[in-house]
C-alpha positions in Angstrom: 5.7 14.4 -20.5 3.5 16.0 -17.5 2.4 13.7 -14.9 -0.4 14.4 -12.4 -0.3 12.7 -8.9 -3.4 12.5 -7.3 -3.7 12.2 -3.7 -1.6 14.9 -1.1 -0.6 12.4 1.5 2.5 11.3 2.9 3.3 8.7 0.0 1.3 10.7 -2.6 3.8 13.3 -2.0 6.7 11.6 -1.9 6.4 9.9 -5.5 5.3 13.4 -6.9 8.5 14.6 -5.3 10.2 11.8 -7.1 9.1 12.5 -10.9 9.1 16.0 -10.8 12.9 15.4 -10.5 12.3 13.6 -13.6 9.3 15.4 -15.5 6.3 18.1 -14.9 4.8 17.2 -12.3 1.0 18.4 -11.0 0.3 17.3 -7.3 -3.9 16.9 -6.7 -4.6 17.8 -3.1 -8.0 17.8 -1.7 -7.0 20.4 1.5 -5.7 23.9 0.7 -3.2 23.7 3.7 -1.9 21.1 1.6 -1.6 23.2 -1.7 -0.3 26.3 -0.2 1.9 24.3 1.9 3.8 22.6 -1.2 3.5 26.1 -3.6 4.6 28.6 -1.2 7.1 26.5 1.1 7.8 23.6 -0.8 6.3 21.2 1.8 3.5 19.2 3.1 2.3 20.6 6.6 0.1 18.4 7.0 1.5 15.0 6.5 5.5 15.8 5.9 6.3 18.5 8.0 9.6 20.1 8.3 10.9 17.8 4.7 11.8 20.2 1.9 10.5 19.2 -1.5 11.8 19.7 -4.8 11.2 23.1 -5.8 10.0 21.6 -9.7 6.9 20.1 -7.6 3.6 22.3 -8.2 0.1 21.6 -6.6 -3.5 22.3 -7.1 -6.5 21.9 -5.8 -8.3 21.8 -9.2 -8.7 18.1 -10.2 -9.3 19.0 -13.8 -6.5 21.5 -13.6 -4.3 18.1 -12.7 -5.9 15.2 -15.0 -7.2 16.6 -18.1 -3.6 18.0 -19.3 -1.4 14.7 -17.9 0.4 11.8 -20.1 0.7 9.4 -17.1 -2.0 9.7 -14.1 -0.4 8.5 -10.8 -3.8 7.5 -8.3 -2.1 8.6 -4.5 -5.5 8.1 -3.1 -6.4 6.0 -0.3 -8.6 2.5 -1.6 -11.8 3.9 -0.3 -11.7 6.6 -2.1 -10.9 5.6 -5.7 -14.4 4.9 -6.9 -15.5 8.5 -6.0 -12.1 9.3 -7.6 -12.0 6.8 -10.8 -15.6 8.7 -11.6 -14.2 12.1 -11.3 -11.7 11.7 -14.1 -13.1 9.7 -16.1 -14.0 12.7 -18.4 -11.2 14.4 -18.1 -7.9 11.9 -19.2 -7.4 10.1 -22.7 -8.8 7.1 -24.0 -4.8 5.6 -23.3 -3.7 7.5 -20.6 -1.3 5.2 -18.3 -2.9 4.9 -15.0 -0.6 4.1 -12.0 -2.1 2.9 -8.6 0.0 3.7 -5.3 -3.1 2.3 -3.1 -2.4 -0.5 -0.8 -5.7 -1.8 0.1 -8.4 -3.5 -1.7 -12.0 -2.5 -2.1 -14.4 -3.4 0.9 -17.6 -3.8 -1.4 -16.2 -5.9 -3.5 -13.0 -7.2 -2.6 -11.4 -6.5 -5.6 -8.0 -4.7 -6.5 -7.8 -1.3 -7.5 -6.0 -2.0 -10.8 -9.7 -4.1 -11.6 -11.1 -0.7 -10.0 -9.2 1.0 -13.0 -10.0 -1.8 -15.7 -13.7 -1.4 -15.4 -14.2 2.4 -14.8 -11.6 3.0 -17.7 -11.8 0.4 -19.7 -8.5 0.6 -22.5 -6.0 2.5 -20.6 -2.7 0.4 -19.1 -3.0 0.0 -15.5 -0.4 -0.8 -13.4 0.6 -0.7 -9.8 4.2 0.6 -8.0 4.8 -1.2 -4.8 7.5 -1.9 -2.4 9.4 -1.5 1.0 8.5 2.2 0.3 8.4 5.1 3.9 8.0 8.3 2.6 9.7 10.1 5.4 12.6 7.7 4.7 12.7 8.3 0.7 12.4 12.3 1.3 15.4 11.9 3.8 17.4 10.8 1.2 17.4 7.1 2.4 18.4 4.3 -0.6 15.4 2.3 -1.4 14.2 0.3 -4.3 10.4 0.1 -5.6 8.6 -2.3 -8.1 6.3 -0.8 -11.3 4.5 -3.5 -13.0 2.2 -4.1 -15.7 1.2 -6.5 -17.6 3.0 -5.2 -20.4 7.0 -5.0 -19.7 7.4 -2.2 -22.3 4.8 -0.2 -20.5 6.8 -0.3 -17.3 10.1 0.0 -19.4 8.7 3.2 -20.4 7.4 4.6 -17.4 10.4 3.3 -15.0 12.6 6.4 -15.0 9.9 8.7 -13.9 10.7 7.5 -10.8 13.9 6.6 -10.5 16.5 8.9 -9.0 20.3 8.1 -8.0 18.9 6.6 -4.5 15.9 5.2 -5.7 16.0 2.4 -7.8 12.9 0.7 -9.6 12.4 -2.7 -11.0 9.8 -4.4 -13.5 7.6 -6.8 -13.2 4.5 -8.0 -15.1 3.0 -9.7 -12.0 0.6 -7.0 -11.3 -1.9 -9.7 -9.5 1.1 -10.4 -7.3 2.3 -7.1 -6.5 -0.9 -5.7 -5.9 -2.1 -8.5 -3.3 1.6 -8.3 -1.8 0.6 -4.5 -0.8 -2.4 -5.1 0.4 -2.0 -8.7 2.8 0.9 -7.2 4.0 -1.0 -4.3 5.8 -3.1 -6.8 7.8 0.5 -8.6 9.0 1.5 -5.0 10.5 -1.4 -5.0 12.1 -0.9 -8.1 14.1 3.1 -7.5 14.2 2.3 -3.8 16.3 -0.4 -6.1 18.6 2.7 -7.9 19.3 5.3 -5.2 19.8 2.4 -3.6 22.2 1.5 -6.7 24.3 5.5 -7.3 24.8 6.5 -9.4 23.3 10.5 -10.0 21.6 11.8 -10.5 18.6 11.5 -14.4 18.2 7.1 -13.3 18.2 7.8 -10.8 15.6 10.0 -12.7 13.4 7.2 -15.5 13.9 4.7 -13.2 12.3 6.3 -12.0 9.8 7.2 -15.5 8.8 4.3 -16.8 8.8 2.6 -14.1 7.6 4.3 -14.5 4.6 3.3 -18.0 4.1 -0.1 -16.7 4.6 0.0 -14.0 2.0 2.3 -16.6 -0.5 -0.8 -18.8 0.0 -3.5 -16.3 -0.8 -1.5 -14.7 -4.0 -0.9 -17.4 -5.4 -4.4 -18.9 -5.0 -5.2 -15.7 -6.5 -3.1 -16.0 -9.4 0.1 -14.1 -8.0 3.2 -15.4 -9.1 5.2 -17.2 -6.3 8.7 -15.5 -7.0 6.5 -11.9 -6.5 5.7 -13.0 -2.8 9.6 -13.2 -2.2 10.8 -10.1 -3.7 10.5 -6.4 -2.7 6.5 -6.4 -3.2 5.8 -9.3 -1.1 8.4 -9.8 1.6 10.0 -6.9 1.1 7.4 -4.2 1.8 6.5 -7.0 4.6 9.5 -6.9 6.7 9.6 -2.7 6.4 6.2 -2.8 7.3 6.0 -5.1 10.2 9.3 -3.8 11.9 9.1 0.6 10.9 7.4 2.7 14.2 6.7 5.1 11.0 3.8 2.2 9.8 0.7 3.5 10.5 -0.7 -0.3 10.5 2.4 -1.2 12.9 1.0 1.5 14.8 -2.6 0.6 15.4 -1.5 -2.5 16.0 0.8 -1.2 18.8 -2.1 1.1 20.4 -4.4 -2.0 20.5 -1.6 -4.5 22.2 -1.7 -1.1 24.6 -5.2 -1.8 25.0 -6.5 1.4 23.2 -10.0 1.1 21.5 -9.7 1.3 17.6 -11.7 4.4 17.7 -9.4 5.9 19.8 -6.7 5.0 17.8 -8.1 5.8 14.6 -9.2 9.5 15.2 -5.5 10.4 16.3 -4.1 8.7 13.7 -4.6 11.5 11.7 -4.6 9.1 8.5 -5.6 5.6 6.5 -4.5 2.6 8.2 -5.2 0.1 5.1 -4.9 -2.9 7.2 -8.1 -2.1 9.1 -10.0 -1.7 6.3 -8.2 -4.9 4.7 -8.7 -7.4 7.3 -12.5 -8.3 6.6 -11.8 -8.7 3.1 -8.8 -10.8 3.0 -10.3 -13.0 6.1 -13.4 -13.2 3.3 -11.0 -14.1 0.6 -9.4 -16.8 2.2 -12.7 -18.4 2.9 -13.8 -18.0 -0.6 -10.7 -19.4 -2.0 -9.9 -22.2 0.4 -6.8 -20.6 2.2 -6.2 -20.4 5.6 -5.2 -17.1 6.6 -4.9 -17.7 10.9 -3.3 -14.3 11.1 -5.2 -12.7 9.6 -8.2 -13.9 11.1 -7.3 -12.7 14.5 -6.9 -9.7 13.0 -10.0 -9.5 11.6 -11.5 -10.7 15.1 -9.4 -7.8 16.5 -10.9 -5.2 14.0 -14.5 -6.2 13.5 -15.1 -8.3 16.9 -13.4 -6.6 19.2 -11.4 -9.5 20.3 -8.7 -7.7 22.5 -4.7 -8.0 21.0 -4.3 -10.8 24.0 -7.0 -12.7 23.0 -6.0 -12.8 19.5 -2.7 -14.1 20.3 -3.7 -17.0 22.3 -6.0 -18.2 19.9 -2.7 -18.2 17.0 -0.9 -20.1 20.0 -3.9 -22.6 20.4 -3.6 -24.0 16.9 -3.0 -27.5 16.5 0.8 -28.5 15.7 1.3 -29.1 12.5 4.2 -29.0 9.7 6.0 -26.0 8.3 5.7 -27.3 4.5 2.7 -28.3 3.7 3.4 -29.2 -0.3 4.3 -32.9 -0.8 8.1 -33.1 -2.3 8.3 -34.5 -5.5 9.6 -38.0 -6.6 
């Protein structure tokens, strides 16, 4: 079986590292650094620097090179660029070519996931998503951590599962792909306002605050999106959360910390040096909740924080200004 990763990031790499442990493997990067890095020294110098990767890993810089010859097509990109990317191979991969998305993010134009992304641009082909409490550097190291590959069809995932399984990195099913995806995505935006809070100061009763209730606030959305509940509690939902909200290796913690500093998002953004999904997230989710009747407080001050320029102070005193009310919000049954 020869898989082709596209995308030459830091978690693009690391899952390409992953099956080509397991299978051939074909890394698509877009920057030559990137390419020579992984075929000459067995690294990424751009974004992994100074982690060895598995000497069975090849890259390329030829996207044809990558897609047109691959059984499974793993899509590393960031969610702004998947249309571009989605168009690009459309040509070049079978008519039921599994597609895998590693994209955390949903689309700004649209608001839709990137699994729908997949549906329409290549209509027939199984789409699925892999998603978890997932840090690259932390995989490479050799760090024990567990994932989640779902599709709709459990056989599907059955299939594909030990591509990326090793001895210290264990994957689970699950056909909630709805709820999986959206867990990715919301919980970017929660970072976001979890670093605002490590920068302004703040202890560990605010941060376990946030991620609480962010989780009731992406457990409201997912579900109002059609997400299955028990998805929201397991690695994909609170999971990838907690790893998110509480790394310094996040890059949405991060922004999040450099704007509770007081550092512009431009700023912040331009060293960064990568995607920060949560940014890019906020406006959409704030617009989701709206549209399907959820409130999403959070998130909303994040979106404030993002699009308004409401400073990381300001945010937090309008979460603290919001009426009292009670924790459950679902009437118990008779």
């Amino acid at each position: 079986m020869k898989i082709a990763v596209l995308g030459g990031g830091s978690w693009g790499t690391t899952v390409a590292h992953l099956c080509a442990q397991n299978a051939d493997t074909l890394l698509w990067a877009r920057r030559d650094e990137v390419v020579d890095g992984i075929n000459e020294q067995n690294e990424n110098p751009r974004y992994l620097p100074g982690r060895p990767l598995t000497e069975a890993l090849r890259a390329t810089g030829d996207l044809e090179e990558a897609a047109s010859s691959a059984d499974v097509v793993i899509l590393g990109v960031a969610s702004a660029g998947f249309p571009t990317t989605l168009e690009a191979i459309e040509p070049m991969i079978g008519a039921s070519t599994p597609i895998v998305s590693l994209a955390k993010g949903l689309d700004r134009e649209s608001a839709r996931r990137m699994t729908e992304l997949v549906e329409e641009r290549l209509p027939g082909r199984p789409v699925g998503v892999l998603s978890g409490p997932n840090l690259a550097k932390e995989v490479l190291d050799g760090h024990a951590a567990a994932t989640v590959l779902s599709f709709r069809d459990v056989d599907t995932a059955r299939d594909l599962q030990p591509l990326f399984a090793t001895d210290l990195f264990r994957v689970y099913t699950n056909p909630d792909v709805i709820g999986c995806e959206l867990g990715g995505a919301l919980k970017n935006v929660i970072a976001v306002a979890a670093g605002m809070a490590a920068g302004l100061g703040t202890g560990d009763n605010t941060l376990a605050a946030v991620i609480t209730r962010g989780l009731a606030e992406l457990t409201r959305l997912g579900i109002a999106m059609g997400g299955d509940a028990q998805t929201f509690a397991g690695l994909a939902g609170m999971g990838d959360l907690v790893a998110t909200c509480m790394s310094p290796q996040s890059r949405n913690r991060s922004v999040g910390y450099e704007l509770g500093q007081g550092r512009t998002l431009d700023d912040i953004i331009e060293n960064l040096g990568q995607v920060a999904e949560g940014v890019k997230s906020a406006p959409v989710v704030a617009a989701l909740g709206r549209t399907h009747g959820v409130e999403l407080p959070i998130c909303d001050e994040v979106c404030a924080v993002v699009e308004e320029g409401r400073s990381a102070e300001e945010a937090y005193r309008g979460l603290l200004r919001r009426p009292q009310q009670g924790e459950i919000t679902r009437r118990p049954t008779d």
